[in-house]
C-alpha positions in Angstrom: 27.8 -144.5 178.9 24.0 -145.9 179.9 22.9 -143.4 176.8 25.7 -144.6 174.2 24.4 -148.5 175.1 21.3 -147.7 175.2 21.1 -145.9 171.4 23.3 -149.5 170.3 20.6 -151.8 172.0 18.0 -149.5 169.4 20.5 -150.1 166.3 20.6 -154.1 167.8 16.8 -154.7 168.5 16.1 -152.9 164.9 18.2 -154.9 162.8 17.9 -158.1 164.6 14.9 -159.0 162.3 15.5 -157.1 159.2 16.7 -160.0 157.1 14.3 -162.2 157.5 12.7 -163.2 154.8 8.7 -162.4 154.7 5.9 -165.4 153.6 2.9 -166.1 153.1 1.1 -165.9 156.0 -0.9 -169.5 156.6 -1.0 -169.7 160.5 -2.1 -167.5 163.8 2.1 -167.3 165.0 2.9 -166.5 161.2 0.7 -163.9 161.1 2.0 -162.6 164.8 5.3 -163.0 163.5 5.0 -160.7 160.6 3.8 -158.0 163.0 6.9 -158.3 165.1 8.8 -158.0 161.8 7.7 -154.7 161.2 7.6 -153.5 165.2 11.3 -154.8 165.1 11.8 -152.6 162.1 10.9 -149.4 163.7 7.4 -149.7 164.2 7.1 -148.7 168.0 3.0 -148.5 167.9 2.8 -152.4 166.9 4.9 -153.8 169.7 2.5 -153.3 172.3 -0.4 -155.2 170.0 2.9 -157.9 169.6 3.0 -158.5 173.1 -0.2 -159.0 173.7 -1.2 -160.9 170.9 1.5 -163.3 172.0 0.3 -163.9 175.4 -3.1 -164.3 174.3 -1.7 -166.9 171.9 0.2 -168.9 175.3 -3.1 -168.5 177.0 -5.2 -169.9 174.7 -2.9 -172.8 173.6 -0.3 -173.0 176.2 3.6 -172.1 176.3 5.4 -173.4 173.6 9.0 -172.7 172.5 8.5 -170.4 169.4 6.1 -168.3 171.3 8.0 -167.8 174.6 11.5 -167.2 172.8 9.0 -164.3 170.5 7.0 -162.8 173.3 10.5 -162.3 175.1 11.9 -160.5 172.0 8.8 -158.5 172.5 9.6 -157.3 175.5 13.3 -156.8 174.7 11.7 -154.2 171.9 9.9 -152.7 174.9 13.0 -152.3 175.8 14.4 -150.7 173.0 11.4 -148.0 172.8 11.6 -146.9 176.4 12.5 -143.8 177.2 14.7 -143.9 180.6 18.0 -146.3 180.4 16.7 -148.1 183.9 13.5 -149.4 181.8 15.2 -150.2 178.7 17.5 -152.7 180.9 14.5 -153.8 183.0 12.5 -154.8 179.9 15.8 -156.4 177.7 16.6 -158.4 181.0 13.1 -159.7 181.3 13.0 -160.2 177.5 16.1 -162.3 177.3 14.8 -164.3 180.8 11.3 -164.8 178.8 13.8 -166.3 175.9 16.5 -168.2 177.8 12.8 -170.5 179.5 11.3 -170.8 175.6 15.0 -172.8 175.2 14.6 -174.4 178.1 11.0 -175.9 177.2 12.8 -176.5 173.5 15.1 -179.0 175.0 12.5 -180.3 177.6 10.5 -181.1 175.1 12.0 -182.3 171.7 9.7 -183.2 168.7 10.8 -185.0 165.7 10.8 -182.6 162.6 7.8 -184.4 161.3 6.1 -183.1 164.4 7.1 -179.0 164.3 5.4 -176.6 162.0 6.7 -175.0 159.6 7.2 -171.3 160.6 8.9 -168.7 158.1 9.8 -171.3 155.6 11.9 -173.4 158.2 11.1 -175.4 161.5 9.8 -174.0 164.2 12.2 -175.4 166.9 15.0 -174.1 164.3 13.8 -170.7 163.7 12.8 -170.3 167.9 17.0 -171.0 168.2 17.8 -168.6 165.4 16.5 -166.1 166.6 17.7 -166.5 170.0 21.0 -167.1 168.6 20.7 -163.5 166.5 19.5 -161.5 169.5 21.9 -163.2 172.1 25.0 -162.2 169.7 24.2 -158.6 168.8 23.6 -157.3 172.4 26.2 -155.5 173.7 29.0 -157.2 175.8 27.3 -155.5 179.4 24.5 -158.8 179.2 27.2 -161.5 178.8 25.0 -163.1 175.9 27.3 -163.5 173.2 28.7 -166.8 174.5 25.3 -168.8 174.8 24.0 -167.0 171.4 27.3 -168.3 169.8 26.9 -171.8 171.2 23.7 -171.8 169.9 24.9 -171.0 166.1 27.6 -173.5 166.5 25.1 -176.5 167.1 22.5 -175.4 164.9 24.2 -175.0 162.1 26.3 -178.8 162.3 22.8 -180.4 162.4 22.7 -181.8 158.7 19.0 -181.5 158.6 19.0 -178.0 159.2 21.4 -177.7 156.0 18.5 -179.2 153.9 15.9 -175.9 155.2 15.4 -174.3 152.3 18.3 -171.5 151.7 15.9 -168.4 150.8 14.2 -169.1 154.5 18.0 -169.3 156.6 20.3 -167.4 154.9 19.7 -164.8 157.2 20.3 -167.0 159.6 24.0 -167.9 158.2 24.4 -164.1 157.6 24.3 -163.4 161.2 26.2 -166.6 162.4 28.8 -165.5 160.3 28.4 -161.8 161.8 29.1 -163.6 165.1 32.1 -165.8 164.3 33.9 -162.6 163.1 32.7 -161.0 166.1 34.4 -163.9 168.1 37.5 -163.5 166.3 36.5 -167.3 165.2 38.1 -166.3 161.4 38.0 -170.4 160.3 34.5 -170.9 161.3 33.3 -167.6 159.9 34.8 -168.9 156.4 33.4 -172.3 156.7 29.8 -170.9 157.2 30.7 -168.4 153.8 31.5 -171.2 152.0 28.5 -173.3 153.0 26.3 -170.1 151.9 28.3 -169.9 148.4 27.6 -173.5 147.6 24.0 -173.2 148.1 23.4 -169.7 146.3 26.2 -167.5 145.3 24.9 -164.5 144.5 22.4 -164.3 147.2 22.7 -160.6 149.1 23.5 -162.4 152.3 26.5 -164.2 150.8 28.0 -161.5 149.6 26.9 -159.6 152.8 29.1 -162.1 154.3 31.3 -161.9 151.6 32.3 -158.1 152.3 32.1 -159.3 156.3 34.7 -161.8 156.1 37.2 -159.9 153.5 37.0 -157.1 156.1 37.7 -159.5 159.5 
């Protein structure tokens, strides 16, 4: 049983990130970021350089948000890569602790829009909850996430300025929320977030992702 979750947390931790779309890299956390894209992808020999560049980052400029929810997804992919089931849920556990205090310090501390960088094509305080929200939802039932992860997609997502973030940067983002609704058996919300996608852009892959997601729930 440890061995079947442990080979789902692997499918989880690599496809958490897949989606996301990639950009020009213009800051020090961007170019971090992009690294974790790839370690995320498969790339077990960049993780370690991930995690390290990321505390170097909150040790040279302090603990911020977007930084403590990506060092603990670091650690969660430490997870993933490790080779006995006892380390694998030693380092998710840690990782998710290291995300739940990033989202802790994001609600200590709001800023106005105007004040957040723009990360990935979207604000930083919105992408450090999406990806929260993304890793919360697709780990298996044994870390009693899904509920906070799906709590999170449920207030991000009414925010109306987070419906004016460019569509190419979050519609991974609505991909994955929609993943989640179905997974809730949450059918009505799961077709409101389709048709929010289709008004935007149609024939994006992640709409008709969610498309084939939806006509399948």
């Amino acid at each position: 049983m440890i061995q079947m979750i442990a080979k789902k947390l692997r499918v989880v931790l690599v496809s958490t990130l897949l989606l996301v779309p990639s950009f020009v890299q213009a800051s020090e956390i961007e170019a971090i970021i992009n690294l974790y894209n790839q370690a995320a992808s498969g790339d077990e020999a960049k993780v370690e350089t991930v995690y390290q560049q990321l505390e170097n980052l909150i040790e040279a400029e302090g603990p911020q948000p977007l930084t403590m929810v990506y060092l603990g997804g670091t650690e969660t992919l430490k997870g993933r890569d490790a080779w006995m089931p006892w380390n694998k849920m030693k380092y998710v556990e840690q990782g998710l602790a290291k995300i739940d205090k990033g989202l802790d310090m994001l609600d200590a501390n709001p800023l106005s829009l105007a004040d957040q960088r723009v990360i990935s094509g979207i604000h930083e305080y919105y992408l450090a909850q999406a990806i929260s929200a993304s890793t919360f939802t697709l780990l298996p039932d044994m870390f009693n996430y899904f509920e906070r992860g799906y709590d999170i997609y449920l207030s991000l997502l009414e925010q109306p300025e987070f419906a004016k973030e460019p569509f190419a940067a979050t519609a991974w983002i609505y991909g994955f929320a929609v993943q989640a609704a179905i997974r809730a058996d949450d059918m009505p919300q799961a077709r409101s977030w389709l048709a929010q996608m289709q008004q935007q852009d149609a024939n994006h892959p992640q709409t008709l992702k969610a498309i084939d997601l939806v006509n399948q729930g």
